[in-house]
N, C-alpha and C positions, 0 to 999 in steps of 0.2 A: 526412517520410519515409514512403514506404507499407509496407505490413501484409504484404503479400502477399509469401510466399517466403524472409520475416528470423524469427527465433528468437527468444525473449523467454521471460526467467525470469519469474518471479511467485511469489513467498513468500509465507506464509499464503494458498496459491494454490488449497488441498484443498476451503474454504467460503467462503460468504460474499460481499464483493466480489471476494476473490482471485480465485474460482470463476468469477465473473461476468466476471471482465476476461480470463479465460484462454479461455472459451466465445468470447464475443467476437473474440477474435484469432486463435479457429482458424477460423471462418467465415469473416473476413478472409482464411484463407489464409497464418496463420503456424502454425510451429512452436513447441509451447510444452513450457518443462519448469516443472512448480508442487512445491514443497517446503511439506514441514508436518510436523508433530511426527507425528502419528496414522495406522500402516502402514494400517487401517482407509480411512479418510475418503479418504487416499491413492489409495487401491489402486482404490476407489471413482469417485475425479474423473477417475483415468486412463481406467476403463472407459468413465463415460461421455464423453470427450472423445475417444475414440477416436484410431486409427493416427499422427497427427500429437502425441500429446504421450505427457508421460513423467513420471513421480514420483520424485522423491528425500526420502526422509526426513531428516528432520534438523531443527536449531535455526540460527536465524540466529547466536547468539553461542559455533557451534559450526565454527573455522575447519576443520577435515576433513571436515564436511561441507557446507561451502561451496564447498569445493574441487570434491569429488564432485559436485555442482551447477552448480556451469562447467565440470570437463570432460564431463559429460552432456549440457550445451547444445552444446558444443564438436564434439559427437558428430553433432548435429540441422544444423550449420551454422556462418555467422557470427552471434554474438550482439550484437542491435544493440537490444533493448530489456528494460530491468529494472521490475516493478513491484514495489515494496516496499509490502503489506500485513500482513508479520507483526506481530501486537501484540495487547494488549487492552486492556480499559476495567478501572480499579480504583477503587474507593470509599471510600474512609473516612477519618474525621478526627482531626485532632492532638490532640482535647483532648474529654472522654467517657468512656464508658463501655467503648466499643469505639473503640481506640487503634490509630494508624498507625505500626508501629516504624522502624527506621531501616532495617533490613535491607527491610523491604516496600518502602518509597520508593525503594530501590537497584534494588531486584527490576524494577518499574514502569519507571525511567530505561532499566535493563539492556538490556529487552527492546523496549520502544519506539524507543529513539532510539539505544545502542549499538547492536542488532543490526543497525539501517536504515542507521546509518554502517559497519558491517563488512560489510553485504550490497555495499555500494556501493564499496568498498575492495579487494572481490575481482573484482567484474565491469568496474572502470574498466579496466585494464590487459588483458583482454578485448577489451574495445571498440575501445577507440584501436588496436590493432593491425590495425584490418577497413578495406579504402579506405573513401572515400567513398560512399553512394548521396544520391544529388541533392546535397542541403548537410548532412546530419547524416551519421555516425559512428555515433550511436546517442544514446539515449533514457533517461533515468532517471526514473521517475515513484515518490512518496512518497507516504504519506499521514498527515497530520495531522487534526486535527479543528479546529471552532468552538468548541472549549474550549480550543484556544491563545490566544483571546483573550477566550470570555466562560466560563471556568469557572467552574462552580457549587460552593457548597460540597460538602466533602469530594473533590472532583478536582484535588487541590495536586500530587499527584506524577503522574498522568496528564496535566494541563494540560500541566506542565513541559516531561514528555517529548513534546508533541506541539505545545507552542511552539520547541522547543527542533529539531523535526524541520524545521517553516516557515523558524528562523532561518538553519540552513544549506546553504535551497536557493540564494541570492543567490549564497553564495560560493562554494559549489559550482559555479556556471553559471559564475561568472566563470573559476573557475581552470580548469574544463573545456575552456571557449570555443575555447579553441586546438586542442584535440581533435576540435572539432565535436561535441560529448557535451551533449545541453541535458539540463536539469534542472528539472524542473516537481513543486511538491504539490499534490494536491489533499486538502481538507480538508472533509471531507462534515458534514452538521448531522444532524438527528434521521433516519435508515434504518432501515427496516422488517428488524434481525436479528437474527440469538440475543442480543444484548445484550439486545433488548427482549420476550424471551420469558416470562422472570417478572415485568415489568410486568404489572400489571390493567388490565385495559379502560378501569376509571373517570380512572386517571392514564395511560393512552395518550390517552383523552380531553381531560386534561386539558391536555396536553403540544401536541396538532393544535389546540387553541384559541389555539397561541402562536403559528403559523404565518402568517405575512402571505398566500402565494399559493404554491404550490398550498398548502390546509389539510390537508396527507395527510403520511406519512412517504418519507422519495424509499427509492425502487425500484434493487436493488444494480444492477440492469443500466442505470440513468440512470448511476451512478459508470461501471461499465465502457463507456460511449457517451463521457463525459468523458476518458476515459484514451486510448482511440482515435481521438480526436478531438485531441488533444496531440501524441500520435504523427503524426498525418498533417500540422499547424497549427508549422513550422518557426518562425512567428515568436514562438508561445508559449516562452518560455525564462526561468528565474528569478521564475518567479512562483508565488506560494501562492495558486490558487484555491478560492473559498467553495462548496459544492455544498448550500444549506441552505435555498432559498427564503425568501432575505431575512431569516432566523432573526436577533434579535439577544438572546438568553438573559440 
């Protein structure tokens, strides 16, 4: 499906890869609207992404303003592509000194993999209402991590939620299929971003030693080249791709 002239949300869209895949697709020639918690950071990505795109604030596991968020796309056009990056990394272990409680591990599922299925919940019935262009409908892209299958200790409820984001791209594509709506994760490995701001040098070091090829941390605009490249690539559909340089953690 091309870029050029379709609409596309993008959650956690203010920083980060959101930022990057939103930049990305207005070059292309799309209209974009990015949602994020922070009127700041907001207000910010609007500026620089200029006349083609638009901010909603809000929470993914916040249905009024998910609403707000399709009829604002709805504004810009027909919506034929979603990129679900809202989320974060969490750390900490079951058993220690510093304790993971149950509410935190809920918090983590919450907002990973509930808010990614309520994002996708709101913009399905969006989509399938738009004809066709060429063979898709429209586009759903997720993102998981290489901690859905090599998590490290202390990443038990982080993993979860970002295995648990992999497990329902399959059946999602499947039950879409008839929509023409594909469904693709991509699932990035060690990225050069605020996650790895309070890292030290010496264990960023030590971390690029793990790396088979390139031995570097990938670059958010490699992910946003990956997500544009889905978009345009109709036979990518149901699958959870690795974005980690062969990373296996």
């Amino acid at each position: 499906m091309q870029v050029k002239d379709t609409v596309a949300v993008i959650t956690g869209g203010t920083t980060g890869m959101g930022l990057a895949t939103a930049r990305r697709l207005v070059t292309a020639g799309a209209r974009v609207v990015v949602m994020g918690r922070s009127e700041a950071s907001g207000k910010a990505a609007a500026d620089e992404l200029g006349p083609r795109a638009a901010f909603v604030a809000g929470d993914v596991n916040d249905d009024d303003a998910l609403v707000r968020l399709m009829d604002t796309a709805a504004e810009l056009g027909e919506l034929r592509t979603l990129v679900c990056c809202a989320g974060g990394i969490y750390t900490k272990r079951i058993m220690g000194s510093r304790l993971m409680g149950l509410e935190e591990f809920q918090s983590v599922i919450q907002t990973n993999l509930v808010g990614t299925f309520n994002t996708i919940r709101h913009a399905v019935p969006r989509m399938s209402a738009h004809p066709l262009v060429e063979e898709d409908r429209g586009v759903i892209i997720t993102t998981s991590s290489i901690a859905a299958w090599d998590g490290q200790i202390g990443l038990s409820a982080y993993a979860a939620s970002k295995a648990a984001v992999a497990g329902m791209t399959l059946p999602l594509a499947r039950e879409l299929a008839e929509h023409a709506i594909r469904v693709v994760t991509i699932a990035p490995g060690l990225f050069d971003t605020a996650v790895l701001d309070d890292v030290s040098e010496r264990t960023r070091a030590a971390l690029r030693t793990q790396l088979p090829h390139p031995k570097r941390f990938g670059e958010i605009d490699e992910f946003a080249a990956l997500a544009e490249h889905v978009i345009g690539n109709t036979m990518i559909n149901g699958a959870s791709l690795r974005l980690d340089a062969a990373l296996r953690m």
